[in-house]
Structure formats: C-alpha cells, structure tokens
C-alpha positions in Angstrom: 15.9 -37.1 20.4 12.3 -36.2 20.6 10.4 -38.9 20.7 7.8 -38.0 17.9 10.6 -37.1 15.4 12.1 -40.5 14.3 15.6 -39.6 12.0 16.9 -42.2 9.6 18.6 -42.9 6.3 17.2 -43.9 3.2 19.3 -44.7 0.2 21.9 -42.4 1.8 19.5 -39.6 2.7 18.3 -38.5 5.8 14.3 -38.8 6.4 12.6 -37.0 9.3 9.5 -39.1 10.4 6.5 -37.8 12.4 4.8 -39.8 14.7 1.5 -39.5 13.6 0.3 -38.7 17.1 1.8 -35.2 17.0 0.9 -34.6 12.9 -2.2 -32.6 12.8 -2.9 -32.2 8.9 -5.9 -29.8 9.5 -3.9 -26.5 9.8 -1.9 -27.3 6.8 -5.1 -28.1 4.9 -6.9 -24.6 6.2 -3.6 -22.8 4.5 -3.7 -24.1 1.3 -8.0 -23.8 0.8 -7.1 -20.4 2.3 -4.4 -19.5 -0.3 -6.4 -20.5 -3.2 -9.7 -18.7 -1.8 -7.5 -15.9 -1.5 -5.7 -16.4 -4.8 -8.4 -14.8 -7.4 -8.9 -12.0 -5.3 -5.1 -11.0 -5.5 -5.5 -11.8 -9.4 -8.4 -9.7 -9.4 -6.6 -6.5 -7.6 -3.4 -6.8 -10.0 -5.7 -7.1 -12.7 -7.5 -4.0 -11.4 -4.1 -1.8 -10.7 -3.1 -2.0 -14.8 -6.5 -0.8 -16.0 -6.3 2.3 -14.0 -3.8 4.2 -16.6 -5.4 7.3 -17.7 -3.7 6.3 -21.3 -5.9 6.2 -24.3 -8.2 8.4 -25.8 -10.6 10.5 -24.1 -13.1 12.8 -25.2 -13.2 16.4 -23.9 -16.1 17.9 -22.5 -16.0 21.9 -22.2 -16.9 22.4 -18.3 -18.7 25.8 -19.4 -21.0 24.6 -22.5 -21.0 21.0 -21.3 -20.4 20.4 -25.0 -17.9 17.4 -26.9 -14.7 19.3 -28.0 -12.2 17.4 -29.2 -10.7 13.8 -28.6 -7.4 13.5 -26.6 -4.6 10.7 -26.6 -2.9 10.3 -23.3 0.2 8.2 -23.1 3.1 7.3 -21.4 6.6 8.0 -22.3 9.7 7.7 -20.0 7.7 7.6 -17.2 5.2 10.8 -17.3 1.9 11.2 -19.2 1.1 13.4 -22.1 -2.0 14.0 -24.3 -1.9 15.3 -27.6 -5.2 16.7 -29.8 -6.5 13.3 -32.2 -9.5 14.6 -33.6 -11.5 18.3 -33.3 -15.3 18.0 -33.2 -16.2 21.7 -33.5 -13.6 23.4 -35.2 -11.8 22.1 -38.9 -9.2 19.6 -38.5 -6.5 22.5 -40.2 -7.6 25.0 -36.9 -4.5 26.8 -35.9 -3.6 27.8 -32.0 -3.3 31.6 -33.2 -3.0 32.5 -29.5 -0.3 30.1 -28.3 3.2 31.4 -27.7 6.6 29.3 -28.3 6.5 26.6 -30.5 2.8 26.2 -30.4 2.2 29.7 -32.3 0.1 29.2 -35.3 0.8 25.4 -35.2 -2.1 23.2 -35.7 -4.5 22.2 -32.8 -4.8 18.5 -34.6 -1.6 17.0 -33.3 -0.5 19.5 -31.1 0.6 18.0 -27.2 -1.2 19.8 -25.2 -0.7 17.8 -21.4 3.0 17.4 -20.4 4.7 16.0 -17.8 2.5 14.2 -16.0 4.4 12.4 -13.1 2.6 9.1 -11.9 1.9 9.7 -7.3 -0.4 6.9 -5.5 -4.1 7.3 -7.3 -3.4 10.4 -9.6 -1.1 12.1 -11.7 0.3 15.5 -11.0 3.2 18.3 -11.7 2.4 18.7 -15.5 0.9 21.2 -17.5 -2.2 21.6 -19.5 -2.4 24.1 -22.3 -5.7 25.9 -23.6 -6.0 25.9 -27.5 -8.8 28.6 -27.2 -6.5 31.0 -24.5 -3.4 29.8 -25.8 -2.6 30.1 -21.9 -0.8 27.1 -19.7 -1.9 26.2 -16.2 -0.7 23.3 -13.8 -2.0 20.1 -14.1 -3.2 17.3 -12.0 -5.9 13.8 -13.1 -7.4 11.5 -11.6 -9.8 8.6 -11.1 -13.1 9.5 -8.7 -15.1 6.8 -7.0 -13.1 4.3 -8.9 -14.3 4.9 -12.6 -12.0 4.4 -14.8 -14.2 5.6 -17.5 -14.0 9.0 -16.3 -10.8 11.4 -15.7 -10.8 14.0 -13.7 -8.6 17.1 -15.6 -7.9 20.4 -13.2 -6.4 22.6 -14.7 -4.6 25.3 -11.9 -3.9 28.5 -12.9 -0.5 30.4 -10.5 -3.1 32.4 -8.3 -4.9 29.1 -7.1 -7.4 29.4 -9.1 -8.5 26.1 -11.0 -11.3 24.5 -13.7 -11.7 20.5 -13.4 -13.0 18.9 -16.3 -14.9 15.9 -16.6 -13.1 13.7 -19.9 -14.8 10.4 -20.9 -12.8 7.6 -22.2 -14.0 6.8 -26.0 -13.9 3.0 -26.6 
C-alpha cells in the first residue's frame, strides 16, 4: 500500500487516513471560497433569465405619430405568447375592428387578441402574427429585448413582401 494512505477499521468500517505530509488543504479551501464567490453571480443570472418574459402589459406607441395607443397584455399559454387589447387611450372602450375579417369582423378592439402564436427561440420570440385594428390586416410577427432592457419590447410587424414596421412598446408598471 501507499505509504501516505494508512487503511483501517473502525467500529467495523473502513477509514482511509492521509498522512498529513501529502494533505495539502489549500486547493480544497480555494474551491469552496471559489464556489461561494461564484454562487451569487449564478443566483443573479437565473434570477435575470425569468425577468426577461415579454408577459405583462405594455403600452403601445404608434411608430408614425409617436403617440400612446392602447395598452396590451402579453401572456403565455401552452407554450407561445399572445397579447390581447386591455385598455384604448384614443378611441372609446365599445370601438369596433370594422375592417377585420374572420371572427374579428365588427368585434370589439377592447378584448380582442391581437398577437398569436408567438413561439419562445434564444433571446426573442418569433413565427406569430400581429393584427392591425386600424387596417384590419395581419402581418408576421417577431419581439424582442434590445441592449438588455426589459422595459422595452421590440414589436416588427412583417408584412409577405418583406416589408416590416418595428414598434417600440413600453412595459406599464
């Protein structure tokens, strides 16, 4: 046997003994300050990775007039995100999407889900659709986070031809 490893019983047990020669504590120490310098930072990041859900309520900002529209609830269901209309700032709350098609037609805009299908990928959310109360028209949809705020959403709205509008949204407390 090695002759820094001593191996005997104890109360029917086996005990390995190192010669304290060949034990260096220091490296074991290093790992464990390291771990728990290390440990709020982890914390921290998971801590940081929940907050980034775009769902909640955001307030719409026309990208043409730079003006508040309406308020919009994002949230999750079965895995994709959708946003429905919560409150109307320029119009009456009984405002009816005259111009949609389907089901939408002459429903009202308070209500209505207007974001669908939002599919969770990396740092965004892509593949739904976003629908335009004014135009009654649907385009593809993609948000996302820029520079890390997560007080700001990033809506792009992409029309078949490649054409798109982004939108700057504001989360509302």
């Amino acid at each position: 046997m090695l002759n820094w490893v001593r191996l005997f019983t104890l109360n029917n047990r086996y005990v390995i003994l190192l010669s304290k020669k060949y034990l260096n504590t220091k490296p074991i120490i290093m790992i464990i300050k390291s771990f728990f310098s290390v440990l709020p930072l982890l914390l921290l990041f998971a801590f940081n990775t929940t907050t980034t859900s775009p769902a909640g309520v955001w307030k719409t900002i026309d990208d043409e007039t730079g003006e508040a529209k309406s308020y919009v609830e994002i949230y999750e269901q079965n895995g994709k995100y959708y946003g429905k209309v919560v409150k109307l700032l320029q119009r009456e709350p009984g405002t009816l999407c005259d111009k949609c098609t389907g089901d939408k037609k002459d429903q009202p805009v308070l209500g209505m889900v207007i974001m669908e299908d939002l599919k969770p990928k990396e740092d965004y959310w892509h593949k739904g659709t976003i629908m335009d109360p004014e135009n009654g028209k649907e385009y593809g949809c993609s948000i996302w986070f820029e520079d890390g705020e997560t007080d700001e959403l990033k809506v792009r709205g992409k029309h078949w031809t490649g054409l798109y509008r982004t939108q700057t949204w504001y989360r509302v407390e």
